[in-house]
Residue, then its C-alpha position, 0 to 999 in steps of 0.5 A: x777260485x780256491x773254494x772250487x778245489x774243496x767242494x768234492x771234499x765237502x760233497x763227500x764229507x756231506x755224504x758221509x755224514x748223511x749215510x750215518x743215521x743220526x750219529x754225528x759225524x765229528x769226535x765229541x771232543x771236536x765238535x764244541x758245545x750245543x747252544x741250548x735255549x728255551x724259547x715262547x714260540x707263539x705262546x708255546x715253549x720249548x727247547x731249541x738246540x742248535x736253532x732247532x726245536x727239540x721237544x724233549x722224549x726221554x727216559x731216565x736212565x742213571x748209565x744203565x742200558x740208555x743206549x736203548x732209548x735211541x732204537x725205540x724214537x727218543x731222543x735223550x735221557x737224565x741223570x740224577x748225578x755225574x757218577x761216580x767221577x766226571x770221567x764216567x759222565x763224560x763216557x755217558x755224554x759220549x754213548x749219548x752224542x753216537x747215538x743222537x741223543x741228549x743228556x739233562x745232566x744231573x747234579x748232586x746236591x745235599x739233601x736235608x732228609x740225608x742231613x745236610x745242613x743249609x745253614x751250614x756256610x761251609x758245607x754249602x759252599x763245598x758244595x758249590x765249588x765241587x759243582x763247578x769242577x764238576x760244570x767245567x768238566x763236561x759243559x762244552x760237551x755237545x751231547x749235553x742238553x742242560x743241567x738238573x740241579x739237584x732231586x727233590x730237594x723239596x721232600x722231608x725238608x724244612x729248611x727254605x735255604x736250599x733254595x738259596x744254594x739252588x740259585x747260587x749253583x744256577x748262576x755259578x752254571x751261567x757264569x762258567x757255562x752260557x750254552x745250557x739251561x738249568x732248572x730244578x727236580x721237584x717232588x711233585x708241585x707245591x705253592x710254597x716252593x714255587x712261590x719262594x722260587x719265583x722270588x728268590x731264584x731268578x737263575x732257574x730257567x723253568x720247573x721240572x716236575x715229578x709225579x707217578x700216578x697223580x700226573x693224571x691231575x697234573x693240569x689241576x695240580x699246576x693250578x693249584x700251586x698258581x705256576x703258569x710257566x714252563x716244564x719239564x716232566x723229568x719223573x713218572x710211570x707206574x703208579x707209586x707204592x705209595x698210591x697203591x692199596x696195600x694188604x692188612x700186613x701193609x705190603x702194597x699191591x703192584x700193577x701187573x707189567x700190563x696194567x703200567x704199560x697202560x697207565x703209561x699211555x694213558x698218562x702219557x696222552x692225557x696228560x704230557x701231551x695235552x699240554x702243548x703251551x708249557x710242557x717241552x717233553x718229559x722223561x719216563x721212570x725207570x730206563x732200566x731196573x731197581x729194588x724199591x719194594x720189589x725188584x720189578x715196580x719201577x724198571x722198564x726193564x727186567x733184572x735179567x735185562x728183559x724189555x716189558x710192555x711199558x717200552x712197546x708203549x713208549x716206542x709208539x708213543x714217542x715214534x707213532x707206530x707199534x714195534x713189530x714184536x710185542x712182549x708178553x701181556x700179563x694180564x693177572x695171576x691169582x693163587x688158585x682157592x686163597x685169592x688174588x693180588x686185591x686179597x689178603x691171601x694167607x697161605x700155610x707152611x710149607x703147603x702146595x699152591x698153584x698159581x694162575x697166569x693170565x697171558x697173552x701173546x701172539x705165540x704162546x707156545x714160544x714163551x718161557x716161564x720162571x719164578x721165585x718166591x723171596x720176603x718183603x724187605x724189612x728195611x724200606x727206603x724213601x724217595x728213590x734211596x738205595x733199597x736193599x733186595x731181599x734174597x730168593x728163597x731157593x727150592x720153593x717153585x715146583x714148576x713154571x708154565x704159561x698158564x699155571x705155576x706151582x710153589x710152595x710156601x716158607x717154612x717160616x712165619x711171615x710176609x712173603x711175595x710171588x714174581x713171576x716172569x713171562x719171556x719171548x724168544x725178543x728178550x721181553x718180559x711180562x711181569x706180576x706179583x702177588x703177597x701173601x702171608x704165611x701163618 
C-alpha cells in the first residue's frame, strides 16, 4: 500500500521527462554510467546502450560547435583527446548528455612521427598511468559511449611496439572501467597492423577506420587487409589533398563546397551504409573549421561559423529528409580569360581580374558575396597537425557579387589562391577557391 502514494509522483516525473525532447531528465552527475556493448546480433554488429541498439551518426567535433550535431539527427560526436584537462571533457560530456548525444572519447597517445620512442619503458608507462587518471576521471559519465585509444598511430612509423601499449591501455580501461568499449583510430587499413593486432591485442573490441576519398573502396580495402570483423568509421568527407591533382607549383585543387556535399552522399550511401553486417555507424570529418591547406577543405563549417551544403547533406542522410533551407550551391568559379581550377592559371602583378561564379540557390537576390586573396602555406603539415594560416592579403578585392568578383593580383612574386564565400540570410555558405601563380 505505500507504493500507491508515489505513483502521482512517478506519472509526473514520467511526464516531465517525456515533454523534454531527447535531454535527459537527471543531472549527469546522478545518473551513473551508460552500460555500452557491442553485440552479433544475427550476423550484424552493432553497439547497444543501455539494451538498446545505437548505430552510431556522428561527426568529429574536437569541442567545437558539436551542439549542432543533435538539430541536424545525429546522435554523437568523437574526440581526438580529453582537452586540455579532464575539467573541459567533462564540460563536453555534459553539453553531449543535454542534448542526447554520445561522446567516443578520445585518448592521447604518443606518436612516433612527433618522437615518441616505444622502446622507451618509462615513457610508455608515463603514459599509461596518465591515461588512467584521465579514464577515472570521466568513465562513470552517461554521455560517454567509449574510448578511442589514440589516431593513426599507424602512419609514418616503424615501431610495432605501439601496438603493445595499445592494449596495455585497453585493458588498464577495462580493469578500471567495465561499461565502455575501446577500439583504435587507424589510417586507413593495412594487412600488417591488422594481422599484428588480432595477435597481439586482444583488449581491443573492434577497428576504427579512417579513409577520405578512397572510402569508396572500402569494401575492397577491408578485404585486402584480410579483416572481417567490426568497425567503425570514425574519419571521412572531402577527399584528401593528398588525392587531389594539383598545379605544376603543386598547390592541390580543392573541390567546391558542392562537389563535397556530393562526394559525401555518395560515400555515404555506397559506402557506410552498405555494409550492414560489420559497419556500426561512423563519424563525418570536420564538425567544424580548421587550416590544412586552406582554411575551408576540411570543415563543414566555415571560418566565420557559416554551415556549407555537406551539413544539409548529413541532415538527410542521418534523419531522411531534407532541411527547409538550403545553402548556397557552388558549383564552379573560373578567372575570366586565364582558366579555371583544373588549369594552371598564371596571372601578372598587380593586374585586374574578374572571377566568374557559378551559383545556385532559391533566392539569389538575398545572397552576399566576400572574398579574399591570401599565399599558400609554406610550412604544410601531416596527418591532421597544427597548420599555421597564412594572412589575407588586404585591398586586393574590387568588389564581390554573386555572379562575378573582381580582384587584383599581388605585387609579389609567387603562389597565391582566390576563396570566395557565398552566404544566406540562414547562416550557410557555398565555398570555392582557385590557385593561381603570380609571374
Amino acid at each position: 500500500m505505500k507504493m500507491l502514494k508515489w505513483i502521482p509522483v512517478i506519472m509526473a516525473m514520467i511526464f516531465f521527462a517525456c515533454n523534454q525532447g531527447e535531454k535527459p531528465a537527471t543531472d549527469p552527475r546522478e545518473a551513473g554510467p551508460s552500460v555500452v556493448e557491442m553485440r552479433n546480433v544475427e550476423g550484424r554488429y552493432r553497439l547497444f546502450v543501455n539494451g538498446e541498439e545505437f548505430y552510431v551518426k556522428g561527426a568529429g567535433c574536437q569541442y567545437g560547435p558539436c551542439i549542432e550535431i543533435a538539430a541536424h539527427g545525429g546522435n554523437s560526436f568523437r574526440t581526438w583527446s580529453t582537452g586540455e584537462s579532464t575539467q573541459v571533457a567533462l564540460e563536453a560530456l555534459d553539453m553531449a548528455w543535454e542534448n542526447g548525444l554520445m561522446v567516443m572519447m578520445g585518448v592521447y597517445v604518443g606518436k612516433e612521427r612527433h618522437g615518441f620512442d616505444y622502446d622507451d619503458e618509462a615513457a610508455v608507462a608515463e603514459q599509461l598511468e596518465r591515461i588512467r587518471k584521465e579514464v577515472i576521471e570521466l568513465k562513470d559519465h552517461p554521455a560517454l559511449l567509449g574510448w578511442g585509444i589514440g589516431n593513426e598511430l599507424n602512419l609514418g612509423y616503424t615501431n610495432k611496439k605501439v601496438w603493445d601499449a595499445v592494449n596495455d591501455i585497453a585493458r588498464m580501461i577495462k580493469e578500471v572501467d567495465g561499461n565502455h568499449v575501446v577500439t583504435t583510430m587507424l589510417a586507413g587499413i593495412g594487412r600488417a597492423e591488422v594481422e599484428y593486432i588480432a595477435e597481439n591485442c586482444p583488449d581491443i573490441d573492434f577497428l576504427s577506420i579512417q579513409l577520405y576519398g578512397s572510402i569508396i573502396h572500402l569494401e575492397q580495402r577491408l578485404r585486402n587487409a584480410g579483416y572481417d570483423g567490426p568497425y567503425l568509421v570514425t574519419e571521412w568527407g572531402a577527399t584528401g589533398h593528398w588525392e587531389m591533382p594539383e598545379t605544376s607549383w603543386e598547390s592541390p585543387i580543392e573541390q567546391t563546397s558542392t562537389e563535397k556535399a556530393e562526394a559525401i552522399k555518395q560515400r555515404y550511401q555506397k559506402s557506410i551504409l552498405a555494409d550492414d553486417v560489420n559497419c556500426m555507424g561512423s563519424y563525418v570529418f570536420l564538425w567544424g573549421q580548421k587550416q590544412e591547406r586552406t582554411p575551408s577543405w576540411y570543415g563543414m563549417f566555415t571560418e566565420a561559423g557559416e554551415k556549407t551544403e555537406a551539413i544539409n547533406v548529413m541532415e538527410y542522410l542521418w534523419t531522411g529528409k531534407w532541411p527547409e533551407n538550403m545553402a548556397p550551391r557552388m558549383k564552379d568559379i573560373t578567372i575570366e580569360g586565364k582558366g579555371g581550377r583544373f588549369d594552371d592559371v598564371m596571372l601578372e602583378r598587380g593586374g585586374e581580374y574578374t572571377l566568374i561564379l557559378e551559383v545556385e540557390h532559391a533566392a539569389m537576390e538575398s545572397l552576399n558575396v566576400r572574398a579574399e586573396v591570401m599565399p599558400e602555406p609554406v610550412e604544410l603539415s601531416e596527418g591532421g597537425d597544427f597548420e599555421a594560416r597564412p594572412l589575407s592579403i588586404e585591398g586586393l578585392i574590387i568588389s564581390a557579387q554573386t555572379s562575378e568578383v573582381v580582384f587584383r593580383a599581388p605585387a609579389e612574386k609567387g603562389a597565391y589562391r582566390i576563396l570566395v564565400y557565398v552566404t544566406d540570410e540562414y547562416n550557410q555558405a557555398g565555398t570555392a577557391n582557385i590557385p593561381f601563380y603570380v609571374n
